[in-house]
N, C-alpha and C positions, 0 to 999 in steps of 0.2 A: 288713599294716596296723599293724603295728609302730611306729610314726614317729606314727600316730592316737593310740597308745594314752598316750605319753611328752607330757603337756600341758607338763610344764615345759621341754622341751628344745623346742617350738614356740612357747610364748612368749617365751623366750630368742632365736628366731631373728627372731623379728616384733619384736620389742625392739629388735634389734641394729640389725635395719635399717632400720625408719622414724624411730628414734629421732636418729640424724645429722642427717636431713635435716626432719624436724620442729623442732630446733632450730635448723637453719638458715634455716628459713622464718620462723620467730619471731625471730629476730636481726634478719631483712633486712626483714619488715615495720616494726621498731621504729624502724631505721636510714633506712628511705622516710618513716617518720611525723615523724624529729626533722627530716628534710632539707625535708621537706614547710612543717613550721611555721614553720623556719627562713626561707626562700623566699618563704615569704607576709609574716612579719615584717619582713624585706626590702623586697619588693614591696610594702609596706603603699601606702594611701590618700597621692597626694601631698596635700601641705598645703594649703588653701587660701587663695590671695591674699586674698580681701576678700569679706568675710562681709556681707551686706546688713544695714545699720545705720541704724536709722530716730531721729533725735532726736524727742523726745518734749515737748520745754522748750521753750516758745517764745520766751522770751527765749533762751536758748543760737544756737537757729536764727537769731534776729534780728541776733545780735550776729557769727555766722558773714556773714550777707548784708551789713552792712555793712563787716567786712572786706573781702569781694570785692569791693563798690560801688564803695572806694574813697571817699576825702573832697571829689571834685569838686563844684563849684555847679552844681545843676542848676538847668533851668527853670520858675521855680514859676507852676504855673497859677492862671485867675483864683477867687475863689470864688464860692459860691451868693450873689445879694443880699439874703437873709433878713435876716442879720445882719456884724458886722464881722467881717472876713477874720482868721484867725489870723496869724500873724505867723511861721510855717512854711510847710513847702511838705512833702506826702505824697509820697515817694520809692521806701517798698515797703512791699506788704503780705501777709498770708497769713490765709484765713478759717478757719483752724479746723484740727486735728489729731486729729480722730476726737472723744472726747469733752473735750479741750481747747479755752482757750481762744486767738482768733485771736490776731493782732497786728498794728500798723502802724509804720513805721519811717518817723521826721520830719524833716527836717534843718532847723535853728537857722537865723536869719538869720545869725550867727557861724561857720555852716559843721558845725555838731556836730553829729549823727543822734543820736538819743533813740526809744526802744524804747515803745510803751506799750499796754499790752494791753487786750481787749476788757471795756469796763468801770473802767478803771481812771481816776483825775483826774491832768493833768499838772499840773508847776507853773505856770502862768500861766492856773488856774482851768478850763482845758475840756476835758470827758469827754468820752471816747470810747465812744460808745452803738449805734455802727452797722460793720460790717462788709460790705461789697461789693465784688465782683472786680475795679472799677474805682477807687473811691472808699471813703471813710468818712465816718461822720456823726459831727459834735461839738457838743456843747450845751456853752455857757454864759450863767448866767442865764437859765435859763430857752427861750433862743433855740436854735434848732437851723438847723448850716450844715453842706453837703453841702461836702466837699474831694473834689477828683478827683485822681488820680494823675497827677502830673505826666511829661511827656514827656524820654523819654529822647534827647538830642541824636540826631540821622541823621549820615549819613557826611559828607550837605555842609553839616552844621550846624558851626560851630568849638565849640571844646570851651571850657574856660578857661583863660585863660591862664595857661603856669606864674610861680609866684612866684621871684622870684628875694629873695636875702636882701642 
C-alpha cells in the first residue's frame, strides 16, 4: 500500500489525466455556446411586413378616403324639408374613433370634398351637430336638417363623364 501512502504522486496522476480532457470539455462547451448564439442571431425573428397601424386624426383619415374616392360627382340626395337644402351633397362619413371626434366628408357643388368634424362650423354658416351611420345633422340658424349619405353609383348606373380639356 505503498502508492496509498505517496499522495502527491496520486495527485499528479489524477491531474494528469482528467486535466486534458476537462479542458477539452470547456473548450468544446464555449465553442457550441458561440456557434449556438451565432445560429440564433442568424436565424433571428424575420422582419415584419406591416405592423397594424391605426390612424388616430380624423382629418388625416378623411383626407386619406377622399384620395381613394377620387373627385367624381356623385349623386346628391334629396334633404329633410325642415329647412333649405345645403348646397353639398354627404359623400362619407365616420362616427367616432374611440374617444375622438367623428367626421363627415362633403363634396362642393364645384366638385371639391371638405372634411368637417363633429361640431365644427363650415364656411357657409352650417354646423355640424349630429353623427349617424347613415346621415348627419346640420343646423343653421337655428333650423336643423337631416343629410343622408348619398348613393354610390351601381354597376348599371353611368358614372360621369370624363372631361376632356
Amino acid at each position: 500500500m505503498q502508492w496509498l501512502g505517496d499522495h502527491r504522486g496520486w495527485n499528479a496522476v489524477v491531474e494528469s489525466a482528467w486535466l486534458p480532457a476537462l479542458a477539452w470539455l470547456l473548450a468544446l462547451s464555449l465553442v457550441a455556446w458561440l456557434a449556438a448564439g451565432a445560429f440564433w442571431a442568424w436565424q433571428g425573428t424575420p422582419p415584419v411586413i406591416a405592423l397594424p397601424r391605426h390612424d388616430t386624426d380624423p382629418r388625416e383619415v378623411a383626407a386619406k378616403i377622399a384620395r381613394h374616392a377620387g373627385s367624381g360627382a356623385s349623386t346628391p340626395a334629396p334633404a329633410a324639408p325642415q329647412a333649405a337644402a345645403p348646397s353639398f351633397t354627404l359623400v362619407g362619413l365616420a362616427t367616432g374613433f374611440g374617444n375622438e371626434r367623428g367626421f363627415a366628408l362633403f363634396e362642393m357643388a364645384d366638385g371639391q370634398r371638405h372634411t368637417v368634424l363633429a361640431g365644427e362650423n363650415m364656411a357657409d354658416g352650417w354646423t355640424l351637430i349630429g353623427i349617424r351611420p347613415d346621415r348627419v345633422m346640420l343646423e343653421r340658424d337655428g333650423r336643423a336638417v337631416e343629410l343622408p349619405l348619398a348613393k354610390a353609383p351601381g354597376p348599371d348606373t353611368p358614372g360621369p363623364a370624363p372631361s376632356r380639356p
